[in-house]
C-alpha positions in Angstrom: -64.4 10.0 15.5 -65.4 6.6 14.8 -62.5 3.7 13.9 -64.2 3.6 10.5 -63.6 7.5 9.9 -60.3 7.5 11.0 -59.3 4.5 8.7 -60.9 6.2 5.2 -59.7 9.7 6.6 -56.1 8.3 6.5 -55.9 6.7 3.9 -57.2 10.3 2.2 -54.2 12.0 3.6 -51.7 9.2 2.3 -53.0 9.3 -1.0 -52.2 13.0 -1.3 -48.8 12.4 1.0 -45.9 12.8 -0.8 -44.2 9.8 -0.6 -40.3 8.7 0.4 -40.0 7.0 -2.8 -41.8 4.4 -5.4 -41.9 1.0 -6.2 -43.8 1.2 -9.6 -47.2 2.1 -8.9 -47.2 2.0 -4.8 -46.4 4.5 -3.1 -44.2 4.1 0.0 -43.5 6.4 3.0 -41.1 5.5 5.6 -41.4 6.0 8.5 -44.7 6.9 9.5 -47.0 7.0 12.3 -50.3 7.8 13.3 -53.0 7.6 16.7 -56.4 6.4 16.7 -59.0 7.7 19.4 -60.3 4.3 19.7 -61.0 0.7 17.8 -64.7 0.6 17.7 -67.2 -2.0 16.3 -67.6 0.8 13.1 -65.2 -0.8 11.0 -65.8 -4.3 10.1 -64.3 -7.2 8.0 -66.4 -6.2 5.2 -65.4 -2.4 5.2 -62.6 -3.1 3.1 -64.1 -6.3 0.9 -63.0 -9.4 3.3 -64.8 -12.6 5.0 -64.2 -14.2 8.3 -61.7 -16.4 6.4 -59.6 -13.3 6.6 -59.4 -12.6 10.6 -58.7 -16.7 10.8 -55.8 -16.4 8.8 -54.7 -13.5 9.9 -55.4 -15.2 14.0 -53.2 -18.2 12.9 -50.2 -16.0 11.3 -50.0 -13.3 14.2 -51.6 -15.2 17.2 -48.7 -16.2 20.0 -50.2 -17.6 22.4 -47.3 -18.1 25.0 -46.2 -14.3 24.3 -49.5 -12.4 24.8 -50.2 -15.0 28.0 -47.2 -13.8 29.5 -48.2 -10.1 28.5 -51.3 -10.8 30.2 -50.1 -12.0 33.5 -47.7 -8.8 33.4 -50.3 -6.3 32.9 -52.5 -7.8 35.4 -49.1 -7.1 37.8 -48.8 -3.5 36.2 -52.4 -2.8 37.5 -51.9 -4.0 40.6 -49.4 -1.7 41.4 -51.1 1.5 40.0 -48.3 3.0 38.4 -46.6 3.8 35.2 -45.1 0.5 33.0 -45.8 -1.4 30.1 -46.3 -4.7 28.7 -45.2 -6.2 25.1 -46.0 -8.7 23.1 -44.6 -10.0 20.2 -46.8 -11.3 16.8 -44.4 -13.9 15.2 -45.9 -16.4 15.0 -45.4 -17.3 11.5 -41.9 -18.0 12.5 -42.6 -19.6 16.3 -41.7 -22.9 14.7 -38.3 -21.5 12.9 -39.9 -22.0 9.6 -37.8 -19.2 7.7 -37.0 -21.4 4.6 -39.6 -19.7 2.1 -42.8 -22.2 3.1 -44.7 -19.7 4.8 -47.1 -17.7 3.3 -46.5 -15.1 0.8 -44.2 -12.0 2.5 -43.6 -14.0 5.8 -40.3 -15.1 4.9 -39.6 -11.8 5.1 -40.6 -11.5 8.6 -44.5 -10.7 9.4 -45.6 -7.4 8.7 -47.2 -7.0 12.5 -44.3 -7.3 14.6 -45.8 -6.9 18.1 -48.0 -5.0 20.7 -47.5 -2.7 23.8 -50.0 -1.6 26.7 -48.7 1.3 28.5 -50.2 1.6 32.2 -50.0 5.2 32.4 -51.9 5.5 35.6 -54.3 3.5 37.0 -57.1 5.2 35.1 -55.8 5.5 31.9 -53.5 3.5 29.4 -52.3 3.6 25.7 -51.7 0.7 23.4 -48.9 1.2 20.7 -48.7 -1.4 17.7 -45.2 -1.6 15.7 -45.0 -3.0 12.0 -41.9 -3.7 9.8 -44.9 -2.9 6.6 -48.3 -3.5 5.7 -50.8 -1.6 3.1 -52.9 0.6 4.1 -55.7 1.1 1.6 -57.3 -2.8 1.9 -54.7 -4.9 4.1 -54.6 -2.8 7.3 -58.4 -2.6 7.8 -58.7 -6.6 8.9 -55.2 -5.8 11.1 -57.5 -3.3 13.1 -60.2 -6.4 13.8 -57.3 -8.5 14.8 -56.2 -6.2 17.5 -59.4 -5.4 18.6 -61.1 -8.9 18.6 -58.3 -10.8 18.8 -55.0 -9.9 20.4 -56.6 -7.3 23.3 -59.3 -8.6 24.5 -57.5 -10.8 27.2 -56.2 -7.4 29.1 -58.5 -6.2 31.5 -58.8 -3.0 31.4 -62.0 -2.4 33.0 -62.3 1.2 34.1 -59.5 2.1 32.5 -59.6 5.1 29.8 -57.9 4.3 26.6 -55.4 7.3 25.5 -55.0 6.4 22.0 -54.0 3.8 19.6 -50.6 4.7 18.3 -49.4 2.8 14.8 -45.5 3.3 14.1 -44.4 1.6 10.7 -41.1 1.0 9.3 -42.6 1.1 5.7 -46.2 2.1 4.8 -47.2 1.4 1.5 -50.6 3.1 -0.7 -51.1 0.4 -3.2 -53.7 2.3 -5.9 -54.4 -1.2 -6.9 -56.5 -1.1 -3.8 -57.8 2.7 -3.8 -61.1 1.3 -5.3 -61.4 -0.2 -2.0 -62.9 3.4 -0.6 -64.4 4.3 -3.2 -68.0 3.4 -1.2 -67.1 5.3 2.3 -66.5 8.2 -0.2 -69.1 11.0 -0.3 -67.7 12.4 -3.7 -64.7 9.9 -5.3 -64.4 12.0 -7.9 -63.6 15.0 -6.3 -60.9 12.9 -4.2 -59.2 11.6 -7.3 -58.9 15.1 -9.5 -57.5 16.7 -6.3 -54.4 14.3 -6.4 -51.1 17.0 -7.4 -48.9 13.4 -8.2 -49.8 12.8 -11.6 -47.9 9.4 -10.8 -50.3 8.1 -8.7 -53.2 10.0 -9.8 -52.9 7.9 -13.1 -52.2 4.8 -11.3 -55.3 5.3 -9.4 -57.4 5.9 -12.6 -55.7 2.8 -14.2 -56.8 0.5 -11.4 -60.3 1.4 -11.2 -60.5 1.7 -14.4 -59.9 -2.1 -14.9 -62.5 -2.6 -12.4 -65.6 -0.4 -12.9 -64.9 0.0 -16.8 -65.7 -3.3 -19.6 -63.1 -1.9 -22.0 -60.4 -1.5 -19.4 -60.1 -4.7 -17.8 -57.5 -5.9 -19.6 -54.5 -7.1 -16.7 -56.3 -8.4 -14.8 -58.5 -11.3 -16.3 -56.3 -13.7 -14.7 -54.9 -12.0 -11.6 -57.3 -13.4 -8.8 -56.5 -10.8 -5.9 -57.3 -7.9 -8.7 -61.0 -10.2 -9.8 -61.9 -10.6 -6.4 -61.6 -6.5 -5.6 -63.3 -6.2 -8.5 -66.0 -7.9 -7.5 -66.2 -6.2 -3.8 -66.1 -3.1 -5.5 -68.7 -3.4 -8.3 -71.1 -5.1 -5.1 -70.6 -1.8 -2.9 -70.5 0.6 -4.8 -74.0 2.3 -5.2 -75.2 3.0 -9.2 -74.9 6.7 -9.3 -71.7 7.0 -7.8 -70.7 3.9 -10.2 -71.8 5.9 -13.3 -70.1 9.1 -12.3 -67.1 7.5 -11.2 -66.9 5.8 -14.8 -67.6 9.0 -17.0 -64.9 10.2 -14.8 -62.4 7.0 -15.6 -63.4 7.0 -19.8 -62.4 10.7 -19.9 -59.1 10.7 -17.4 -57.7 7.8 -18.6 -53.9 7.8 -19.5 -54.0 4.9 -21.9 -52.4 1.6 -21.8 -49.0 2.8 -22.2 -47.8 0.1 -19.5 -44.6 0.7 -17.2 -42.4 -2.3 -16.1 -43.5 -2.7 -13.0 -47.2 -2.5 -13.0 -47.2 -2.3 -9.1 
């Protein structure tokens, strides 16, 4: 299974997950885990409605140079010897210069949301990478975190006849923003189908309020002047094809809850 299938098929199975609690409209299970087979070239910065300005910022805020150097030098070590161990790495680098005051970027001051990395040299000809997260989202903002660790944070580690066992994801808190659902709505064969077989009428109306305000004129109402929600909305209405678009909208006119609003809108 390709890194992009993987990605869309999870998010499928967290948006019919029954989730550990809410925070208005997202949905948040903790914990939870999951392995990929691999991180291929399949998914890309545009899968999930980003630019190469994403994977810079994202490279600057997670990025430790002296930590993943000294991971490196370790691993080459661990293969020398041929036997079990494992390296780490850690990805704080939003706070490698102590700067815990609130001047970071949004959700830093919290800690980052990628906390760090782990090659396990299970034998000399295979290994298994492991990534930890105190929280991320996994219908838009996880997609570029996959391109970071692939083109970004491993690429240093030789592991040149190696065979990879897996790429294990362990998070503290996973969140399913339907804010961001929209954002699969193109890798979907039949979104339609996906949405009407959601049993949480919590979410399921969530998820018809968000792309409502997207895909439908008369429904955009919110988010006029939110510029995270305009600029999905713009990725969506650009990748989604015209027949799906027209279905998906009948869909949204007839579903639709109304505007009865709930305090926090997510």
């Amino acid at each position: 299974m390709t890194t992009l299938n993987s990605w869309v098929n999870r998010c499928l199975t967290v948006t019919h997950a029954k989730p550990s609690f809410y925070a208005g409209a997202r949905k948040i299970i903790r914990p939870y885990e999951f392995t990929f087979p691999q991180l291929d070239k399949s998914i890309t910065l545009s899968s999930a409605g980003f630019t190469s300005n994403k994977l810079k910022a994202l490279t600057k805020h997670y990025l430790h140079e002296e930590s993943r150097a000294a991971a490196v030098q370790l691993w080459q070590k661990r293969r020398g010897q041929e036997n079990y161990g494992s390296v780490s790495f850690t990805t704080f680098n939003h706070f490698k210069k102590g700067d815990v005051k609130g001047a970071t970027p949004r959700g830093s001051v919290f800690g980052p949301c990628l906390q760090s990395v782990v090659l396990t040299h299970i034998n000399k000809r295979e290994y298994a990478i492991d990534v930890f997260y105190r929280s991320t989202e996994l219908f838009k903002k996880f997609a570029p975190d996959l391109i970071l660790v692939r083109d970004v944070l491993l690429p240093p580690f030789d592991v040149s006849g190696m065979k990879l066992q897996g790429i294990h994801f362990r998070f503290a808190n996973l969140t399913a923003h339907p804010m961001y659902w929209v954002t699969l709505v193109p890798h979907l064969k039949d979104p339609v189908k996906e949405i009407n077989q959601i049993r949480d009428k919590h979410f399921k109306n969530w998820i018809i309020k968000w792309t409502a305000r997207y895909l439908c004129p008369e429904y955009k109402k919110g988010i006029e002047k939110f510029a995270q929600a305009l600029r999905v909305q713009m990725d969506a209405q650009s990748r989604i094809d015209k027949q799906t678009l027209k279905k998906l909208q009948s869909y949204l006119r007839k579903n639709h809850p109304g505007y009865k609003y709930e305090k926090d809108d997510g």
